[in-house]
C-alpha positions as CSV (number, residue, x, y, z in Angstrom):
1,X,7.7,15.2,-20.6
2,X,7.7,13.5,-17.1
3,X,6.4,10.6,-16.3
4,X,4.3,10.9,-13.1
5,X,2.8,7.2,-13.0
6,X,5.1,5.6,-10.5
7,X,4.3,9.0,-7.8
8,X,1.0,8.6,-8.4
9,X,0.7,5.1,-7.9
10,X,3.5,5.2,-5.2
11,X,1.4,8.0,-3.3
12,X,-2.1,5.9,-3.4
13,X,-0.8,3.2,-2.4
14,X,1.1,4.1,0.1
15,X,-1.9,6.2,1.3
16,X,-4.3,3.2,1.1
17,X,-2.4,0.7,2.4
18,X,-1.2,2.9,5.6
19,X,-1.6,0.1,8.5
20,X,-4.6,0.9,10.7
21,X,-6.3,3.4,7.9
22,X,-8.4,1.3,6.3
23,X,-7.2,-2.5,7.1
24,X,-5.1,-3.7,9.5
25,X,-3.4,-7.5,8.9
26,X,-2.6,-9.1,11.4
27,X,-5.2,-7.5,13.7
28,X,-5.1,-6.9,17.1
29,X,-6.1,-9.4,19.5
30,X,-5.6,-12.6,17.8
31,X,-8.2,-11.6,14.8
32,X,-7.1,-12.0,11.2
33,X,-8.3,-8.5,10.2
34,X,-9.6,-4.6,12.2
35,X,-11.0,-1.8,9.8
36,X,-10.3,1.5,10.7
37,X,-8.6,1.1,14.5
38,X,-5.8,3.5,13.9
39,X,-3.4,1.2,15.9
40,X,-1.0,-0.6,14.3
41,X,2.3,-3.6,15.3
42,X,5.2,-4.8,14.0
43,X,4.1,-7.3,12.6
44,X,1.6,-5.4,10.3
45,X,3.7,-3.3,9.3
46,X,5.9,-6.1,8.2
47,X,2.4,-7.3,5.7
48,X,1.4,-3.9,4.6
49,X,5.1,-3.7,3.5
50,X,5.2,-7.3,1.8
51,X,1.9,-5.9,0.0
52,X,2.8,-2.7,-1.2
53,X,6.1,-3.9,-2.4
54,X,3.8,-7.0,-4.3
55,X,1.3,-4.4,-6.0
56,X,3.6,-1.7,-6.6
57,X,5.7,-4.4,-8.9
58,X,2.6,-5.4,-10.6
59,X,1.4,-1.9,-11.3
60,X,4.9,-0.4,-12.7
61,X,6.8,-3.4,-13.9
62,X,4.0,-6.0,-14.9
63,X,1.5,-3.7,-16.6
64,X,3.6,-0.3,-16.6
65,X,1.5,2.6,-15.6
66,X,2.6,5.6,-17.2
67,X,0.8,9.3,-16.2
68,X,3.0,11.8,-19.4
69,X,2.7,15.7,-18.0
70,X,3.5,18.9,-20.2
């Protein structure tokens, strides 16, 4: 059996927290937050990274997500 709960979560998150997708932290032009621009800095990239690390731990260490297949 494989354990496909850290891809899956790995892959969403990673999906959902692409800089410039949905959200964009620091924004662009001094504001604290854009929504869909598609543009992204470095220093977003740098907070979306922060993030996903943060909620990645939670998900697979703190409440360990576990997806069995086959």
């Amino acid at each position: 059996m494989a354990d496909w709960g850290p891809v899956l979560v790995a892959t969403i998150l990673f999906v959902l927290l692409t800089p410039g997708l949905l959200f964009q932290l620091p924004g662009h032009n001094n504001r604290v937050a854009d929504f869909g621009n598609m543009r992204t800095s470095g220093a977003s990239i740098i907070v979306h990274a922060v993030i996903y690390f943060a909620v990645i731990t939670i998900f697979l260490i703190a409440i360990g997500v576990h997806v069995y297949a086959g």
